[in-house]
N, C-alpha and C positions, 0 to 999 in steps of 0.2 A: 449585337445587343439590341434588345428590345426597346424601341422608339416609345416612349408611355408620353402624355398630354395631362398635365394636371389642371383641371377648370378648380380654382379656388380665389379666399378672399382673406388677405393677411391678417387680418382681427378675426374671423369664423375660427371656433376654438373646433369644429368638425376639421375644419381645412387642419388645424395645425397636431390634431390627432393624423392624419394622414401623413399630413407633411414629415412629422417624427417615424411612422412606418418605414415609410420609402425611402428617408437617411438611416432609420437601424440597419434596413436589409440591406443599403448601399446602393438603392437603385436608381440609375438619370432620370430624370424625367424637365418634359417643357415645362416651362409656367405659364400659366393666363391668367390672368387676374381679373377678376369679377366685383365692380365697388357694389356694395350692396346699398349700402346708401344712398349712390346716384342709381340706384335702381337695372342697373346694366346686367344681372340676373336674369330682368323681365325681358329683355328682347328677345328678337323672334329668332337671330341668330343662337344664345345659347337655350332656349326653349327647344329648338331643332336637337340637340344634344340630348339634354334632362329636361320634358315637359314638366318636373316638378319646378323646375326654376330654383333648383336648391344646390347650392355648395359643398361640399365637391363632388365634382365628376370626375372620373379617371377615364382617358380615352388609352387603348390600348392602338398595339402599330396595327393591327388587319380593322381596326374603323371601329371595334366592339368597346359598347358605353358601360363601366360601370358606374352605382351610382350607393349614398348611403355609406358613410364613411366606416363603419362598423362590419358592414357589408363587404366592403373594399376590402381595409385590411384582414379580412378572414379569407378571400380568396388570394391576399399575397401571401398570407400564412401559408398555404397550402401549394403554390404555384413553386415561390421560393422560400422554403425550409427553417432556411440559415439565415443568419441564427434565427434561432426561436422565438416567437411573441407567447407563446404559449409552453407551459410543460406537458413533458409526456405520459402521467397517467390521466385518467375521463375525471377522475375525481379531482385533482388539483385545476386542471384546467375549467371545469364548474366552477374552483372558488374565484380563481382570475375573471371568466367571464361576469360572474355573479357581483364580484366588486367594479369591476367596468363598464356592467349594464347600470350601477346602480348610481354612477354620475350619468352616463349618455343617456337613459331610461328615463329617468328621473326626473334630474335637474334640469339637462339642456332641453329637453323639450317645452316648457314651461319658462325658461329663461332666454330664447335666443331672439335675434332681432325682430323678426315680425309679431313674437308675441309681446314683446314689450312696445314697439309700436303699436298694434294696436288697443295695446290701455291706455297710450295718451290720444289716438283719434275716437275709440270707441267711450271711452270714458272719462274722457279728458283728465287722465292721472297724470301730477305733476312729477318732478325729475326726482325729485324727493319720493315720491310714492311709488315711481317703478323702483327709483334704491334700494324702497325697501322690500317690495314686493321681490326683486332678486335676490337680498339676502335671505330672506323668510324660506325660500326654497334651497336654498343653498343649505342650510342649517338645518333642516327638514332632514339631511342624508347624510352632511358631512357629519354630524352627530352620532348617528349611527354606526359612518362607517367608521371613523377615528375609534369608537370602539373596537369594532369588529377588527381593526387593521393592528390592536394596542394590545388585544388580547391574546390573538393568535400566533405560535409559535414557526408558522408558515412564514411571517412578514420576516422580513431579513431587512437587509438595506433599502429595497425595492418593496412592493405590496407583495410579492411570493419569490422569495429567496434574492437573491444577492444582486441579480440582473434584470436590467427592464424589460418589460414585457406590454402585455395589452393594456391591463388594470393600471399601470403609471403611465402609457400616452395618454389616455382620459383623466388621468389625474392630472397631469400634468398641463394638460390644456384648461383646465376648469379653472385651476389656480392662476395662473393668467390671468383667465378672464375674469375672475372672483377680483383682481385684482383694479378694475376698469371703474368698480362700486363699491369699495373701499371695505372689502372683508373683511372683519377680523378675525384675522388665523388664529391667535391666542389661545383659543378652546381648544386646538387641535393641532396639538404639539407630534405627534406621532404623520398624520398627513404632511405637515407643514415640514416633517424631517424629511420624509420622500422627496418632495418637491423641488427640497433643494441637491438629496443624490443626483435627482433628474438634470436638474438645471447644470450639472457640474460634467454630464454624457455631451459630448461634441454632436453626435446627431441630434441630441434635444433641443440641445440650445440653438442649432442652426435650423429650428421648424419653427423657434418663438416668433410670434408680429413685426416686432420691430425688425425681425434680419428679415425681411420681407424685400425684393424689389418695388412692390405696391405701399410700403409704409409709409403714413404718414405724419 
C-alpha cells in the first residue's frame, strides 16, 4: 500500500476537504500537523516541501509533493476511482465542479486565515469587523447556491444525487468553518439539510477539526 504524508492543520477547512477525500476512498495516510497560528507553516522545513507555505500538502511514497487541495483531490479522483467523487457524464460533473469551485473559488479565498489577519494588521479591523467581513462573503454564494442547489432536481440527499462527492467535501468543510463566526444557516435550509447527510457519513465526520490529533 501506498505510504501517502498528509502536511495539514485541523481548523484549515482546505485540510479537512482533503481529509474527507482520503477517508471516502479509504486511503492511510501520515499526519503532520502544521499550527498556523503559531506560524509553523513559515519554516524553512515545511517551505522546503510547499514554498507556498500553504496547507495541505500531500506527499506521496516516491518523495512527489502535491499541493492545492482541489488540485489533490482531482488527482485522487483519477489515481483511485472508487468510489467516485465525481459522476460519470462531462455534463454532471460541470455542475459538481461548478457548485464546489463556487465555495473553494469564492468564499475561501477571501475568507481564510491570512486574509482575515491581515485586515486586523493592515487595517486594524476589530474581531467584530472580520465577523462580519466573513459572513458578508459567506452570504455573497451561499445565497446563490441554496438556490441553485433548492431548484435543481439533480440535488438528492447530497448536492448531485444520493452520495457525497466533491461539491459536499467543500460544503461540508465551509460549514464548519461558517460555524467558528456564528453563521446563520436559517436562510439556507436546503445547504444546511446536506450538511447534516454529510455529518451523519463516518468518513465525514472523522475529517471534522475536533477529531483532529492537533485539536485544540
Amino acid at each position: 500500500m501506498t505510504r501517502i504524508v498528509l502536511h495539514n492543520y485541523f481548523r484549515s477547512s482546505t485540510s479537512t476537504r482533503l481529509r474527507a477525500a482520503l477517508n471516502l476512498k479509504a486511503l492511510a495516510f501520515e499526519y503532520v500537523a502544521h499550527h498556523l497560528r503559531k506560524g509553523e507553516h513559515r519554516g524553512a522545513s515545511y517551505l522546503a516541501i510547499n514554498p507556498q507555505g500553504l496547507v495541505p500538502s500531500l506527499v506521496l511514497e516516491d518523495g512527489t509533493v502535491l499541493t492545492q487541495s482541489l488540485a489533490i483531490i482531482e488527482y485522487l479522483e483519477e489515481v483511485h476511482p472508487t468510489p467516485p467523487l465525481l459522476p460519470a457524464s462531462a455534463v454532471e460533473r460541470a455542475r459538481v465542479r461548478a457548485l464546489a469551485h463556487a465555495i473553494a473559488l469564492d468564499i475561501h479565498p477571501v475568507n481564510n486565515l491570512r486574509i482575515l489577519n491581515y485586515l486586523k494588521s493592515a487595517f486594524s479591523a476589530s474581531d467584530e469587523a472580520v465577523t462580519e467581513w466573513f459572513g458578508h462573503w459567506v452570504a455573497e454564494t451561499f445565497k446563490p447556491l441554496e438556490d441553485m442547489l433548492a431548484a435543481d432536481p439533480r440535488t438528492g440527499r447530497f448536492c448531485h444525487g444520493d452520495t457525497p462527492g466533491l461539491a459536499d467535501i467543500c460544503l461540508y468543510a465551509q460549514v464548519l468553518n461558517n460555524r467558528r463566526f456564528g453563521v446563520d444557516m436559517s436562510p439556507y435550509p436546503t445547504i444546511a439539510r446536506i450538511f447534516e447527510a454529510c455529518a451523519a457519513v463516518p468518513a465525514l465526520a472523522a475529517a471534522a477539526p475536533d477529531r483532529q490529533p492537533d485539536s485544540e
